[in-house]
C-alpha positions in Angstrom: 175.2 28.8 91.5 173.2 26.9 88.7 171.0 30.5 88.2 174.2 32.0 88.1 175.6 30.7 85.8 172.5 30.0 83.5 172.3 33.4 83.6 176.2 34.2 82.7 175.5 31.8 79.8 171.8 33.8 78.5 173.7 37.0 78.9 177.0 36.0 76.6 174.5 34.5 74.1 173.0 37.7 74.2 175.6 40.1 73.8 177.9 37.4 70.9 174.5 37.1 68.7 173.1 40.7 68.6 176.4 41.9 67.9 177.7 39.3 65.1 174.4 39.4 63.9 174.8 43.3 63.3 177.8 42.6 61.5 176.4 39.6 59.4 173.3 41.6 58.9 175.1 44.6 57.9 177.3 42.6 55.6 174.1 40.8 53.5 171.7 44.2 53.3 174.5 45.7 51.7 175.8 48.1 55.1 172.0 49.0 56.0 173.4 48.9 60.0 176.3 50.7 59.3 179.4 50.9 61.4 178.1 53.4 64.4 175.3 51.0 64.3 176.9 48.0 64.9 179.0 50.0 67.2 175.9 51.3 69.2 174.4 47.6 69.0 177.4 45.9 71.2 176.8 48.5 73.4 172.7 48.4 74.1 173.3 44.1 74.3 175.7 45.1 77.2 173.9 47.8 78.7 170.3 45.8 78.7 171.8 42.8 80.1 173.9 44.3 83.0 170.4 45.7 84.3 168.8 42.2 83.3 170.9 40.2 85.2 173.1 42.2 87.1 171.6 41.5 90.7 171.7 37.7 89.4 175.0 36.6 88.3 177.3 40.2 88.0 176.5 40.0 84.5 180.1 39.4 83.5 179.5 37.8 80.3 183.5 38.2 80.1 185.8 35.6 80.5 188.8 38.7 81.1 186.1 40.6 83.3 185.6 37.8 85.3 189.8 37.2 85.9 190.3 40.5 86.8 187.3 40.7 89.2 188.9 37.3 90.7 192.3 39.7 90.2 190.9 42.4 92.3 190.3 40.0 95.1 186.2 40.2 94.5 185.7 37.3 93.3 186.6 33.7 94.4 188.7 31.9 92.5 186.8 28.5 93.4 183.8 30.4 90.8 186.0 31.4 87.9 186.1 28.6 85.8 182.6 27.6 85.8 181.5 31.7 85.0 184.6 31.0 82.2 182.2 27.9 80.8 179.3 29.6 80.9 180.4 32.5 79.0 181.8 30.0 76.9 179.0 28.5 76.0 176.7 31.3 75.2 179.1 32.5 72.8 179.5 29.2 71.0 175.3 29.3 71.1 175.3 32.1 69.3 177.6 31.3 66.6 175.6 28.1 66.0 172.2 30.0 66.2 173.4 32.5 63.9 175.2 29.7 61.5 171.8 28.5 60.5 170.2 32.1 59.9 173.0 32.8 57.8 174.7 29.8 56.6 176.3 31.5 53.6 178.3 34.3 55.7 181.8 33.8 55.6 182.6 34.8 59.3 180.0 35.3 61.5 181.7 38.7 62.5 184.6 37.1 63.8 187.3 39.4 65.0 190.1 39.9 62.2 193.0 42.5 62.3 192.7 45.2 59.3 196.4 45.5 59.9 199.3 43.9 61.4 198.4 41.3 64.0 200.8 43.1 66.8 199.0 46.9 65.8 195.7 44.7 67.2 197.3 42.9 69.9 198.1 46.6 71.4 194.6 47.8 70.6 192.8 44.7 72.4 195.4 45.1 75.2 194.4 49.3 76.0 191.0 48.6 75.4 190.9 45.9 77.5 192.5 48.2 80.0 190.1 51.3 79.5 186.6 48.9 79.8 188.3 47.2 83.3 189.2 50.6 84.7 185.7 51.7 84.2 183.7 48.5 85.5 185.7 48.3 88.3 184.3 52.2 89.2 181.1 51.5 88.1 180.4 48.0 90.3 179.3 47.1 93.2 181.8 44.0 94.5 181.9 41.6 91.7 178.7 42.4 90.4 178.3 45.1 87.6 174.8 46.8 89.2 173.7 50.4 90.2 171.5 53.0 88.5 174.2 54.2 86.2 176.7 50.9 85.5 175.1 49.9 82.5 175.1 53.3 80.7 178.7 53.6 81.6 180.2 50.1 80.9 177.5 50.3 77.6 179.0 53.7 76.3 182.6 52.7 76.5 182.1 49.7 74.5 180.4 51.4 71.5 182.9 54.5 71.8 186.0 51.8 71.9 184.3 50.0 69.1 183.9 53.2 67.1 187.0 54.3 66.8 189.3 50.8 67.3 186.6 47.9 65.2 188.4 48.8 61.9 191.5 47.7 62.7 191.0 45.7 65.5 186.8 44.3 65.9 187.2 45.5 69.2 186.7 42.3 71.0 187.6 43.1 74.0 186.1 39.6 75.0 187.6 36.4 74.8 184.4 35.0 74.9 182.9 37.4 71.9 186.1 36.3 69.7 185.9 32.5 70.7 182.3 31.5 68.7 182.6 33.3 66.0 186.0 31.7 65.2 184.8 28.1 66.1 181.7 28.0 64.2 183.4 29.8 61.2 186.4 27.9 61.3 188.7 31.7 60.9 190.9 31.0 63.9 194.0 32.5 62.2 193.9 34.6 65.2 192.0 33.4 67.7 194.9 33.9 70.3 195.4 37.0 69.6 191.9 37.7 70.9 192.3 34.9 73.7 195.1 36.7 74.9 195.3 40.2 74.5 191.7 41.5 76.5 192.4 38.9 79.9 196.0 40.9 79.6 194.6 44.6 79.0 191.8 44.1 81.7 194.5 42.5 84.5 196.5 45.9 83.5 193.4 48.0 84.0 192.7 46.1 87.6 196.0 47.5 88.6 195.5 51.3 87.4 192.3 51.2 89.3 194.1 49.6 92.8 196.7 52.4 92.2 194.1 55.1 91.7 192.0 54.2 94.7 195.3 53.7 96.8 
């Protein structure tokens, strides 16, 4: 369990720093990354890490994945909150690391609505649903592994961050949202993005139980 979750922990950290630090980096070269490149960023963190430490821990790295695996009756309930701390942690890690490489930046790439809060609450809520739909097809159990899970789970976050990240940052991670906010101290919405992924990923572990019913 300790490797487990170590590795839950290394694999947020992962995912929360090279993708904030796209933003962050993008934001102080004056947009050298660009928005499909901090779109295809996310997704190459998520994609190297579920073959990294798939076989290990799942490789949830997702507070919401990990409820609606737990949802989905493949994970035990006993495990959730210490994956949830773990996740947790990494992200809150990464903020910190990434506060003393850039100690000027505003945000940290936190997740912020462009619009209306509610326009991103929706947003967060079918993302959430979309990503959960497609993990659940693409994993074996409660563990997100096989030749062609991390290309799949890895493309639909950069496509959900292309088109949605303007308006909403596409968290579609509690975890993702919760060190950037923290660290930053821009928590004006933080349950927004608390909220609206655990409730979009529970909806898509219900499509996918219809589906294969």
């Amino acid at each position: 369990m300790a490797r487990r979750l170590l590795a839950e922990l290394l694999g947020t950290f992962a995912l929360v720093f090279a993708g904030t630090a796209a933003i962050v980096v993008n934001d102080v070269a004056g947009g050298a990354v660009t928005h499909v490149g901090i779109c295809l960023t996310f997704g190459l963190v998520v994609l190297a890490m579920i073959y990294a430490l798939g076989e290990t821990s799942g490789a949830h790295m997702n507070p919401a994945v990990t409820i609606s695996f737990w949802a989905s009756k493949r994970f035990p309930l006993r495990e959730v909150p210490g994956y949830i701390l773990a996740q947790c942690v990494g992200a809150l890690l990464a903020s910190l690391f990434l506060r003393f490489l850039f100690p000027q930046h505003p945000t940290l790439g936190a997740t912020l609505p462009a619009g209306e809060a509610m326009q991103s609450f929706w947003l967060e809520i079918a993302q959430g649903a979309v990503l959960m739909f497609v993990i659940l097809g693409v994993s074996t159990g409660a563990k997100e592994t096989g030749a062609m899970a991390g290309v799949a789970i890895g493309a639909v976050v950069a496509l959900q961050a292309l088109f949605a990240g303007p308006i909403s940052g596409a968290s579609m991670n509690p975890a993702r949202s919760l060190g950037p906010a923290l660290v930053s101290g821009h928590m004006e919405h933080l349950s927004l993005y608390l909220t609206a992924p655990v409730l979009g990923m529970l909806g898509g572990a219900g499509l996918w139980a219809l589906v294969r019913k």
